[in-house]
C-alpha positions in Angstrom: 79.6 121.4 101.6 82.2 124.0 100.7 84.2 127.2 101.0 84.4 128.5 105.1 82.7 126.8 108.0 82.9 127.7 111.6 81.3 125.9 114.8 81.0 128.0 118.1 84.4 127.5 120.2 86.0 126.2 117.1 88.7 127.0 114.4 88.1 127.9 111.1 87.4 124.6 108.6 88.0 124.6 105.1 85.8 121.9 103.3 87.0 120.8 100.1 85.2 118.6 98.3 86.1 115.7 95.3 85.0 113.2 93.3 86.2 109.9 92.8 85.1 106.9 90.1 82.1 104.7 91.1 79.9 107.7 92.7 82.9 108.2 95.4 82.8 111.9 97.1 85.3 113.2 99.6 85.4 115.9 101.6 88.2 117.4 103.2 88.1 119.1 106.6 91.0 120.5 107.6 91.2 122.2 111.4 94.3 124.4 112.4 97.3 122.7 113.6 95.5 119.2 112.9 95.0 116.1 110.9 92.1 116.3 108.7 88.9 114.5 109.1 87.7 112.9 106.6 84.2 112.8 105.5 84.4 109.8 102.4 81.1 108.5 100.6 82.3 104.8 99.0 79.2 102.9 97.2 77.5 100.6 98.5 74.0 98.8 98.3 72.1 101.2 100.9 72.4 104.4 102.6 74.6 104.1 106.0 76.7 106.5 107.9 78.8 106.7 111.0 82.0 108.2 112.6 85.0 106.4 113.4 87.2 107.8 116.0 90.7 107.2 116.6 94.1 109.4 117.7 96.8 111.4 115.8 99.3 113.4 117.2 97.6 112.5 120.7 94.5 114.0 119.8 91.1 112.3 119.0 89.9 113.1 115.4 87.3 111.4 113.8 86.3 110.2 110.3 83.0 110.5 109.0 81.6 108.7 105.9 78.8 108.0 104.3 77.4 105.2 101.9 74.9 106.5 99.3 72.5 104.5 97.6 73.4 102.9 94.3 72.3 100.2 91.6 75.0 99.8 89.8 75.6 96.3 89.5 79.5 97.0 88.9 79.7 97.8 92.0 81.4 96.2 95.1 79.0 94.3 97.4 81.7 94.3 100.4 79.7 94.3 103.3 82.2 94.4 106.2 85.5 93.3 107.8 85.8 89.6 109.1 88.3 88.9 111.9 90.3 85.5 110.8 91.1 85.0 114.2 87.1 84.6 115.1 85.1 84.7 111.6 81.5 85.8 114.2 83.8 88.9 114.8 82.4 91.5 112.0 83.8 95.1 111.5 82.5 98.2 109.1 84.1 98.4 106.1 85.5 101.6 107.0 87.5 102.3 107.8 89.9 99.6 106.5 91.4 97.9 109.6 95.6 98.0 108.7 96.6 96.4 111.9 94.6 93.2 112.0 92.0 92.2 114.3 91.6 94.4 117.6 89.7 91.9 119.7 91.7 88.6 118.8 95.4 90.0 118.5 97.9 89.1 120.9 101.2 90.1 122.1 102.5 87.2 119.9 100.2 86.8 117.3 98.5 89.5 115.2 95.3 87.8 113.6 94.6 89.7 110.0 91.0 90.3 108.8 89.3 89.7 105.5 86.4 91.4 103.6 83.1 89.8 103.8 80.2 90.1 100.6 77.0 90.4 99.8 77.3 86.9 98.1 73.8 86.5 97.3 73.3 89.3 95.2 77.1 88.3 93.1 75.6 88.8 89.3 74.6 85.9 87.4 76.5 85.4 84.5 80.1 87.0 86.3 82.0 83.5 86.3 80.1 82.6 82.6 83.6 82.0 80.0 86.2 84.5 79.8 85.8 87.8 80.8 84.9 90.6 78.7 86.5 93.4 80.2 90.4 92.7 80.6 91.9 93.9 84.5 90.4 94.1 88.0 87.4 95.8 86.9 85.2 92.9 85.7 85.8 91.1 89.1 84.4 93.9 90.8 81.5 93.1 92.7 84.0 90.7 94.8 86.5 92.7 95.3 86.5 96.1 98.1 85.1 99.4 96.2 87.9 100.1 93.1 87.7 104.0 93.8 91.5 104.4 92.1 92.0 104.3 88.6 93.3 100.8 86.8 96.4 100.4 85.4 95.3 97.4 83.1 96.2 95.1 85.9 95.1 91.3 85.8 94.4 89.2 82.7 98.1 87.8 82.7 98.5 84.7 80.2 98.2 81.2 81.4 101.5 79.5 79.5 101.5 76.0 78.6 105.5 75.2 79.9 104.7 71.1 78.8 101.6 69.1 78.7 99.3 69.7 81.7 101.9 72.3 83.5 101.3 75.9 83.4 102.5 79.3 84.3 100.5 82.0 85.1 103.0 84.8 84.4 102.5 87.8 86.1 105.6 89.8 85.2 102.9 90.7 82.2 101.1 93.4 85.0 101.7 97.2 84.6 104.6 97.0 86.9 105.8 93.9 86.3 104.6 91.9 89.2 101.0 90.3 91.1 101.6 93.2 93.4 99.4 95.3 91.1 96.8 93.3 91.9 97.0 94.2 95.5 97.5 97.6 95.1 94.7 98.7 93.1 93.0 97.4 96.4 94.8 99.0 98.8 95.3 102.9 96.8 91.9 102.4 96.4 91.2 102.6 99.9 93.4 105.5 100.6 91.7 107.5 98.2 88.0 106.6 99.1 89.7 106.9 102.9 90.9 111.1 101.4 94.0 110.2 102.2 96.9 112.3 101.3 99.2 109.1 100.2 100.5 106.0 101.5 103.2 104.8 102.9 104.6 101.0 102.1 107.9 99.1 103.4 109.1 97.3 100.7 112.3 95.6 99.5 111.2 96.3 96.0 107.5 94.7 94.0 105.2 96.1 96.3 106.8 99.7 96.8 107.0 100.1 93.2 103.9 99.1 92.7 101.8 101.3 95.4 104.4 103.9 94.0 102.6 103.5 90.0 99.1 103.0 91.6 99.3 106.7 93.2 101.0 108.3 91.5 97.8 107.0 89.2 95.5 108.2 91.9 97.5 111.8 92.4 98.3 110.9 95.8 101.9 110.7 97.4 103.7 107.6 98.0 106.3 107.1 100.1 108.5 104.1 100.5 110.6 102.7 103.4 113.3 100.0 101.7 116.3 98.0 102.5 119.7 100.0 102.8 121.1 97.7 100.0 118.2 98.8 97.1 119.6 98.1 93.8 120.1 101.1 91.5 117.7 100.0 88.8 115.1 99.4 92.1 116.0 102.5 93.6 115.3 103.9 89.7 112.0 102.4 89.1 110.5 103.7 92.2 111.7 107.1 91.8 110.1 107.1 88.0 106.8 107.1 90.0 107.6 110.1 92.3 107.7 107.9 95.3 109.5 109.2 98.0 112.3 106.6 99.0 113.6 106.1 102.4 116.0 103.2 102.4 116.7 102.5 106.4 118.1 99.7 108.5 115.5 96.5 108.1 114.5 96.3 111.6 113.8 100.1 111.5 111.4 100.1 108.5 107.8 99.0 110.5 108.0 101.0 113.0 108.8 104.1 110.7 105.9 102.8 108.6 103.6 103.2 111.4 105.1 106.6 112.4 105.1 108.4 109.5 101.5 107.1 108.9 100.2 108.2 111.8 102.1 111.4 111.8 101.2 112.5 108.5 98.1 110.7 107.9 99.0 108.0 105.5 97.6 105.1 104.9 100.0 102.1 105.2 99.7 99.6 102.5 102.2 97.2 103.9 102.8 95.8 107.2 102.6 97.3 110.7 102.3 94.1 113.3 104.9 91.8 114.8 102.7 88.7 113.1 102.1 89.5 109.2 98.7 91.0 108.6 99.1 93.5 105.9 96.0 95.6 104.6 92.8 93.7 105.1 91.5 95.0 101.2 95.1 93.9 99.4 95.1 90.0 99.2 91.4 90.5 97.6 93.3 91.2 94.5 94.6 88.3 94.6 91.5 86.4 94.3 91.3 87.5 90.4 94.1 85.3 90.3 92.3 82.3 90.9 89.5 83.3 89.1 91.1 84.2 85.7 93.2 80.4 86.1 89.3 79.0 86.4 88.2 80.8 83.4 90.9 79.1 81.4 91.3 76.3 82.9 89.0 74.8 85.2 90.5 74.1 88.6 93.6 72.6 88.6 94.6 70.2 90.4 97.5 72.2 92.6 98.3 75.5 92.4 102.5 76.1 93.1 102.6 79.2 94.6 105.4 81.5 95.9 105.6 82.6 99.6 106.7 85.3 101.4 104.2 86.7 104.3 101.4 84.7 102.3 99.3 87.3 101.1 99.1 85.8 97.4 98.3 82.2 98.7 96.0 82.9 100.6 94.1 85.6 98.0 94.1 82.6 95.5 93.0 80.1 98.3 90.0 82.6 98.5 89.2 83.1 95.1 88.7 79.3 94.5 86.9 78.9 98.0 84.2 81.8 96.5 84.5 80.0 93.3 82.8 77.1 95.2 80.5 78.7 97.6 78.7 80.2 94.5 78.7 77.1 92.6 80.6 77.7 90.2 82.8 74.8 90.7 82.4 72.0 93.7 85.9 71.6 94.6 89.1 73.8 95.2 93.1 72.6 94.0 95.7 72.1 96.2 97.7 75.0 97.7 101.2 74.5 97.4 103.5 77.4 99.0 107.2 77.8 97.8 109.3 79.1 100.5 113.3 79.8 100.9 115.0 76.6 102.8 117.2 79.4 104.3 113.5 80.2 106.2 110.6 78.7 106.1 108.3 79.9 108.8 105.0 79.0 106.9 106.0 75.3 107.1 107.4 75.5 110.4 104.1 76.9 111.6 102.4 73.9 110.1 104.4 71.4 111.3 104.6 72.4 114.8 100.3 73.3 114.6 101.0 77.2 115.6 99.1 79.8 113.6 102.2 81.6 112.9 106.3 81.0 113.3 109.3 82.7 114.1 112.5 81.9 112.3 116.1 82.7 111.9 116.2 83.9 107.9 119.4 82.3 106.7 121.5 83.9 103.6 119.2 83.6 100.5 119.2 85.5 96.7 115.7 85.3 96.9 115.0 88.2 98.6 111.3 88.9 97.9 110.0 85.5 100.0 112.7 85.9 102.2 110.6 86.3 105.5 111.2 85.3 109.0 107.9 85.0 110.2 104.0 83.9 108.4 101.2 85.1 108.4 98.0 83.4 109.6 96.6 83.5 106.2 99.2 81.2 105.2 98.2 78.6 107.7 94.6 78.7 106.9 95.2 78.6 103.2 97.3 75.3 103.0 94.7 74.0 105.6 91.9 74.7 103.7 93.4 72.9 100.2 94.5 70.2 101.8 97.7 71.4 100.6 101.5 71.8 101.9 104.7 74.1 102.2 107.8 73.4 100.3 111.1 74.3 101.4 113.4 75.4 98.2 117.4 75.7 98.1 118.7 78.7 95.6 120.3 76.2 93.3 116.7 74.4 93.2 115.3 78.1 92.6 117.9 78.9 90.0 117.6 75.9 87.9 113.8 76.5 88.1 114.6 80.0 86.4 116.9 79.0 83.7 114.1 76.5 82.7 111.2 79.5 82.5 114.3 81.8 80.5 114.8 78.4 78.1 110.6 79.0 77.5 111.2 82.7 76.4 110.2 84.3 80.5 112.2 85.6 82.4 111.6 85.8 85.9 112.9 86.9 89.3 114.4 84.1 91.2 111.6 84.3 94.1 109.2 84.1 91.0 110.7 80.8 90.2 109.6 79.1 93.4 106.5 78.0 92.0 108.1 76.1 89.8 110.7 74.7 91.3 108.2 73.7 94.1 106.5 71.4 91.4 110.0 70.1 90.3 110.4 69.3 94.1 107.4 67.2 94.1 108.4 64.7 91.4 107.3 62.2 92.6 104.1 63.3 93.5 100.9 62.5 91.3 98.6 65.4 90.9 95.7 64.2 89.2 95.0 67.3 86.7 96.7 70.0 85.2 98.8 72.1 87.5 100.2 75.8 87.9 102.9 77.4 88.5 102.8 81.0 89.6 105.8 83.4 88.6 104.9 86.2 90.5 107.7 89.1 89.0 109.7 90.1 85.8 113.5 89.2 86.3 114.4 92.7 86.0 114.0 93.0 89.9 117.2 90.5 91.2 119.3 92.5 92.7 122.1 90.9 90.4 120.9 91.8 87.1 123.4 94.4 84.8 126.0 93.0 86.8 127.4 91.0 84.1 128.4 92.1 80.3 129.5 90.3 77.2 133.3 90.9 76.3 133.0 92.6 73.4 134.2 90.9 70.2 136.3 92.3 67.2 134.3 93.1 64.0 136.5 90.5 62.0 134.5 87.3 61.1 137.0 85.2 62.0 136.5 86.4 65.8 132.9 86.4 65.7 132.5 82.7 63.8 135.0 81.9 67.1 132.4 83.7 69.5 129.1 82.1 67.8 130.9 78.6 67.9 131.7 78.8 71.2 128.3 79.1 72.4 127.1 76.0 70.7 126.0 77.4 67.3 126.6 74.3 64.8 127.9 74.9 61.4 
């Protein structure tokens, strides 16, 4: 389709057509005065089509896609969404559900959904030693159709800190955090979705990561952040072209949801009372799990820091998948690393509610600093026979000046994974362990604060200076 079209009793429609990697087509139809429908082709294993149809600006428009037969084995095999409150509920894959679950949701607890797979047709030889193609790429058969372009994402080195404990460091990711991960997911479904951009609340990773992944993609980004954004944050995400909106906290979802809506966005980040995110980012976070395997094995525990639970749970899955292909025949322990100040993944555990409600105290860690879980939380300790660990800052920043002492430097919410293991001393883990550090340091809120005093040029002053700081003579 292209140039003019008209229907009787209907406005003019310009269609304009694009291609996208992986045998993606859009096509744009744009009606006066509305929100364009979208007609999107993503890959998949047969041909399919339907219409979805939902509201904007209190008027129906509907969505139109269509699935065109491939056989490239590089493909995704995502079948369909799977409701986590009821796993017989099913959904299309598209379009991707941003809200959670529609039939199991409450009033007080918004049940997320996951992507289901063709897990029978999963290519021999894709788990068989270490990957030959670096990023999200090689993974892609299990993950939701990669229709954005990479940024080199993935592949972050598994460090040896002492003798069966490691960190999987993943400050080494294009924008210095596992958000990457996510959000080649999530762009990627704006764009196969034609999209114009998305929209994200963030208090820092994630917005300047959906910021670099489209402004990647050529789509416009737009972020809603805390009122007290650092300046090198505020910086970071305006390299990207993001547009940034910092607003009062409790002010930031519902403008999400708003400004997606009103100018057809698709939100990348939260819009329910209960955490349930987009239902294609935490299948990033499965790579996680599988590049630790590749390395390593399975581990015995996996330390791993928590916000909303996104991350714990994507790992959680990745080993799960790692098992229900055979791979392996048994998954590690799921540790989650939360604040003390909060905590509402392990007060939903030990009350037995899928999710929890909490007064956030004062906390530097700002990036897990949540006051409610998410039911992927809950089901991913469950399901590892693992637990949640509550952390003080002091226990956080001792864990970071430990990782800095090993040459990486890492935000203090990164540090949670280790200090959760340090918390578990007395613990016996039979196996290796890891540690995630999930961002680069550069993202505290704290950090340019402080300078060295400069010293004279004399060498009297600087012998002073150097033997003051513990250099021996």
């Amino acid at each position: 389709m292209s140039g003019e079209a008209r229907t009787a009793g209907a406005p003019a429609v310009a269609v304009l057509p694009r291609r996208l990697p992986h045998g993606f087509v859009v096509t744009h139809t744009r009606r006066v005065h509305d929100v364009p429908p979208i007609v999107a082709l993503p890959p998949g294993p047969a041909d399919e089509a339907g219409t979805v149809v939902s509201e904007s600006r209190g008027r129906p428009t509907s969505r139109t896609y269509h699935r065109p037969m491939t056989t490239d084995p590089a493909v995704s095999l995502a079948t369909a969404q799977r409701s986590l409150g009821d796993p017989a509920l099913r959904y299309p894959l598209w379009p991707p559900l941003t809200s959670g679950c529609p039939r199991t949701s409450t009033d007080e607890v918004a049940y997320p959904v996951e992507v289901d797979y063709a897990y029978e047709r999963v290519p021999a030889g894709l788990f068989d030693g270490r990957p030959a193609r670096t990023g999200l790429d090689h993974w892609a058969p299990l993950l939701p159709p990669l229709a954005a372009p990479g940024l080199g994402e993935g592949g972050t080195p598994l460090v040896e800190l002492e003798p069966g404990v490691f960190v999987k460091d993943e400050s080494r990711n294009p924008t210095w955090s596992h958000k990457d991960r996510l959000n080649r997911c999530t762009v990627s479904a704006a764009l196969a979705s034609g999209a114009p951009g998305v929209v994200v609340a963030s208090s820092g990773n994630h917005g300047a990561s959906a910021a670099a992944y489209a402004a990647r993609a050529g789509l416009r980004c737009v972020v809603l952040t805390s009122t007290d954004l650092s300046p090198a944050m505020h910086a970071f995400l305006r390299a990207y072209g993001a547009v940034v909106l910092p607003v009062p906290e409790e002010a930031r979802w519902p403008l999400t949801r708003r400004i997606a809506e009103h100018f057809g966005l698709q939100p990348v980040s939260n819009l329910t009372r209960t955490h349930t995110g987009h239902a294609f980012g935490p299948e990033g976070y499965k790579t996680v799990a599988y590049e630790i395997h590749a390395e390593l094995g399975v581990p015995a525990a996996v330390f791993v820091p928590t916000g909303y639970g996104e991350l714990l749970f994507g790992i959680g899955k990745g080993f799960a998948e790692l098992r229900r292909l055979g791979v392996t025949d048994r998954v590690p322990r799921l540790i989650a690393c939360e604040p003390a100040a909060g905590g509402p993944l392990a007060a939903a555990l030990r009350q037995g509610l899928p999710t929890a409600h909490v007064e956030a105290g004062a906390t530097d860690a700002y990036g897990i600093d949540c006051p409610v879980n998410s039911y992927r939380g809950v089901l991913a300790v469950r399901g590892s026979g693992g637990r949640a660990v509550l952390l003080t800052d002091e226990q956080l920043r001792a864990a970071q000046a430990e990782l800095a002492r090993a040459g990486l430097w890492a935000e203090l919410s990164a540090a949670a994974g280790l200090a959760g293991l340090r918390a578990c001393a007395d613990e016996d883990f039979d196996g290796p362990v890891v540690c995630v550090s999930t961002s680069s340091g550069f993202k505290d809120r704290g950090v340019g604060r402080h300078h060295s005093e400069p010293v004279a040029p004399e060498w009297t002053a600087v012998r002073a200076r150097l033997r003051a700081a513990g250099l021996g003579e």
